[in-house]
Every structure is written in structure tokens, then in C-alpha cells.
N, C-alpha and C positions, 0 to 999 in steps of 0.2 A: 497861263493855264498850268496848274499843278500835275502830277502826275496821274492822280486817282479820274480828276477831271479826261485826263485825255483816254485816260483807258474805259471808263466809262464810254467815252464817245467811240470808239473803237468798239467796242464790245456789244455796244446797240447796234454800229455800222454792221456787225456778222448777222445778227440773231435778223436783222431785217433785209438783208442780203438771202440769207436762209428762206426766211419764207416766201421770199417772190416765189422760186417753184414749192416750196415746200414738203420735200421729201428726202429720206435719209440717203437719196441714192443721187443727190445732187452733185457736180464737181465744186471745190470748192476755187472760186477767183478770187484771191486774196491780193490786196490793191497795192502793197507795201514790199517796199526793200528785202529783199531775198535774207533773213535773219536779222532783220531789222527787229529792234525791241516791239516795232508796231506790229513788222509782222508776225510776231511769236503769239504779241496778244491776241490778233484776230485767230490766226490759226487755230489757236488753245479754243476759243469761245466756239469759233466752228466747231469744234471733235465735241464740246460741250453741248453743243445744240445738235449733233446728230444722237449723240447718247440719250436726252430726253427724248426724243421722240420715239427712239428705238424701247428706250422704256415702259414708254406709252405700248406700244405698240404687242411688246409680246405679255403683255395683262391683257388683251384679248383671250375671253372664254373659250374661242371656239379655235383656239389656232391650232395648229397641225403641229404635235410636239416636237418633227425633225426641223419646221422650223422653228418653230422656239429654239431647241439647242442651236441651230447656227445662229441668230441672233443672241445671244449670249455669248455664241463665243466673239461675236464680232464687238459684243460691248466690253467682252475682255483687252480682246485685241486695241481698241479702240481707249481704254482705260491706264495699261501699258504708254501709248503713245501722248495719252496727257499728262499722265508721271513727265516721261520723256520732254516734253517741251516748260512744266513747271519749272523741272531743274535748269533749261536753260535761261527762263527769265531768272532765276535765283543767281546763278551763276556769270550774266549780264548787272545783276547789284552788285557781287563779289569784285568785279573786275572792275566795275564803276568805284565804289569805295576801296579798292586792293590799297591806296597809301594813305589812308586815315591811320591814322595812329587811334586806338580808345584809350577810353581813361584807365588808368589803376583799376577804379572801381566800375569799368565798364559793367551792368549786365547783361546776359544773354536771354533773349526772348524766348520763350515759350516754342515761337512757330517762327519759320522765314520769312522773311518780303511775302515771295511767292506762293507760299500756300495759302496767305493772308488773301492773296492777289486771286487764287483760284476760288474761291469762296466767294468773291467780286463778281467775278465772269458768271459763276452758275445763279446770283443774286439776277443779274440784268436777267437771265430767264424768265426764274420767278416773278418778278414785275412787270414784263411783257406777257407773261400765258394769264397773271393776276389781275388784272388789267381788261385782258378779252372776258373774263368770266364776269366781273365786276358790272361788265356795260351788255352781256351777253343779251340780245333781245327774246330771243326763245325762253329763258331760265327764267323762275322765279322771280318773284321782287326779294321773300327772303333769301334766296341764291346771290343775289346780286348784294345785299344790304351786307350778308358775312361774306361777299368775298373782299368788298371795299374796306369792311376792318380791316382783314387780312392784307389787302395792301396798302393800307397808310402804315401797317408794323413793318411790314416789308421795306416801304419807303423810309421810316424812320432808321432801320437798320442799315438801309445804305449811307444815309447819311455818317451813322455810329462807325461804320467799318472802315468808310473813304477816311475820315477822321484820325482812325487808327493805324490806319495803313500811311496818311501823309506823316502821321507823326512817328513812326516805327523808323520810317527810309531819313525824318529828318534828327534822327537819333541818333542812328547808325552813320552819316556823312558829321555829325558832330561831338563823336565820339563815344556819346552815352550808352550805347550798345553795342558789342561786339558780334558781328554777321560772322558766322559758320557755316558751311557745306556739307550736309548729309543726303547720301541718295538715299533713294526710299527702301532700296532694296527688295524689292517686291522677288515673290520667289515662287509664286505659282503660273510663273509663265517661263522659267529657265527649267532647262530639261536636265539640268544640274543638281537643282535644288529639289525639286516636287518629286518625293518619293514615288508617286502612281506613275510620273514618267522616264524616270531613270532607272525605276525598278522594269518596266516595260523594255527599254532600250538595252539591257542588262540580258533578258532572257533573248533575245534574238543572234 
């Protein structure tokens, strides 16, 4: 089993994990080695599948805007901490390839492993909620007909990514690419950076 293969399967093993209760206020039981490559993925796809739903959720018309703001900020908060575990799967390739040597003419990719990889995880979403709508029995027949286009692209595109993803990690282990480490840097949630909040912490 390739890589893409196993994270796939790991990454359905969350999103159907998740829905046995089905709600954002679920604990998550993650089955895997305590920062294990496995468990990073599950985790990441959990924070993934709580954020849809939480999505979903404050597009309700009628919601009460003090909730709304706390659900925003919790999809901040929760946003933060998938940066946070991206970088560790990035950072678990880095250490796995740290004595490849690249070529002379290595190039550097675009994106990391792992943003490649996060893009993966919110994919398995899309084709599980794409999926329910598709066979939906309340919905339309035309509800159903465009949502099944909508997931054989979606299906095609898994195939296109797992593709690129196996061939990206099998570039970088044979030199053809040189893996680099950048954090994201995100700066609206450091009371450093965000002027509205250092300016606030400033006048008190």
C-alpha cells in the first residue's frame, strides 16, 4: 500500500468515525500511536470534519449572531491548530528524507508534501457529503443527476492528486526535488502580530 492509499483509508476511517454521533461537540478517539504519522493524519481529517460542519452550521439564517461570533472563532481557533499539525506531517517527510542528497539540478515544488496532503483530507469530505446528495431520496432526480457529475470530478480528482502526491514524496526520496520547511506564519491569531490586538494590549 502506497502512501496516498493509506491515508485515504485513514482519512475515511475519521470522517466515518465522526459521524456515528455526528456533531461538532464530539471527543475525538483517535485509534493510532500517540504522534504517529497515522495519528497526525486522523487527527488533521478530525479538526477537518469538525470545521465543515461548523461551516455548515453558522449559514444558518436564523442564528443568533453571539453565536455566530463564537463559532468563528472556534473555526479560527480550530484553523490555527490544522496549520499546526500540517506542519507536523511536513516536518515527519523532512526528517524521513533529512539524508537524501538532491540533485544539482533539484527543483523545488510549488507546495509541500503536506499541503498537497491537506487538500487530500478535505477531498475525502467532499466525496462522502457528494455522495449523500447524489443518492439523496427526498432530493430531486435533477439534484441527484448534478450532484453525481459533481462526484465522478471529485472522484477523478482524487485519483489526479493521490497521483501527484505519490509522485511528489517519490521525487523528493530520489532526489528530483528538494523539500523545504516554511511555517505558515499566520498572524491573526498572535497578539504580536495583529495590530487590533497589540494595539488593545498596548493601551491597558
Amino acid at each position: 500500500m502506497n502512501f496516498t492509499e493509506n491515508a485515504w483509508k485513514i482519512f475515511n476511517q475519521s470522517v466515518e468515525d465522526y459521524h456515528i454521533l455526528d456533531s461538532v461537540d464530539a471527543s475525538e478517539n483517535n485509534p493510532f500511536e500517540v504522534n504517529s504519522l497515522e495519528w497526525i493524519l486522523y487527527s488533521k481529517n478530525w479538526i477537518d470534519s469538525v470545521q465543515w460542519h461548523l461551516e455548515d452550521i453558522i449559514r444558518e439564517e436564523d442564528i443568533n449572531p453571539s453565536e455566530a461570533l463564537k463559532i468563528k472563532r472556534r473555526i479560527d481557533s480550530l484553523n490555527q491548530k490544522r496549520t499546526d499539525l500540517v506542519e507536523q506531517i511536513d516536518f515527519w517527510f523532512y526528517k524521513k528524507f533529512e539524508n537524501i542528497q538532491p540533485d544539482s539540478d533539484a527543483r523545488i515544488n510549488s507546495e509541500t508534501p503536506a499541503w498537497s496532503i491537506d487538500r487530500f483530507s478535505i477531498l475525502s469530505l467532499k466525496i462522502y457529503h457528494m455522495s449523500i446528495e447524489a443518492s439523496r431520496e427526498n432530493a430531486s432526480k435533477e439534484h441527484q443527476l448534478q450532484c453525481t457529475a459533481k462526484l465522478n470530478i471529485l472522484l477523478e480528482q482524487k485519483k489526479d492528486l493521490s497521483t501527484a502526491i505519490d509522485q511528489l514524496l517519490s521525487d523528493i526520496e530520489n532526489g528530483k526535488v528538494k523539500m523545504k520547511l516554511y511555517k505558515q506564519m499566520k498572524m491573526y491569531n498572535d497578539e504580536t502580530l495583529n495590530p487590533i490586538l497589540y494595539q488593545k494590549i498596548q493601551k491597558k
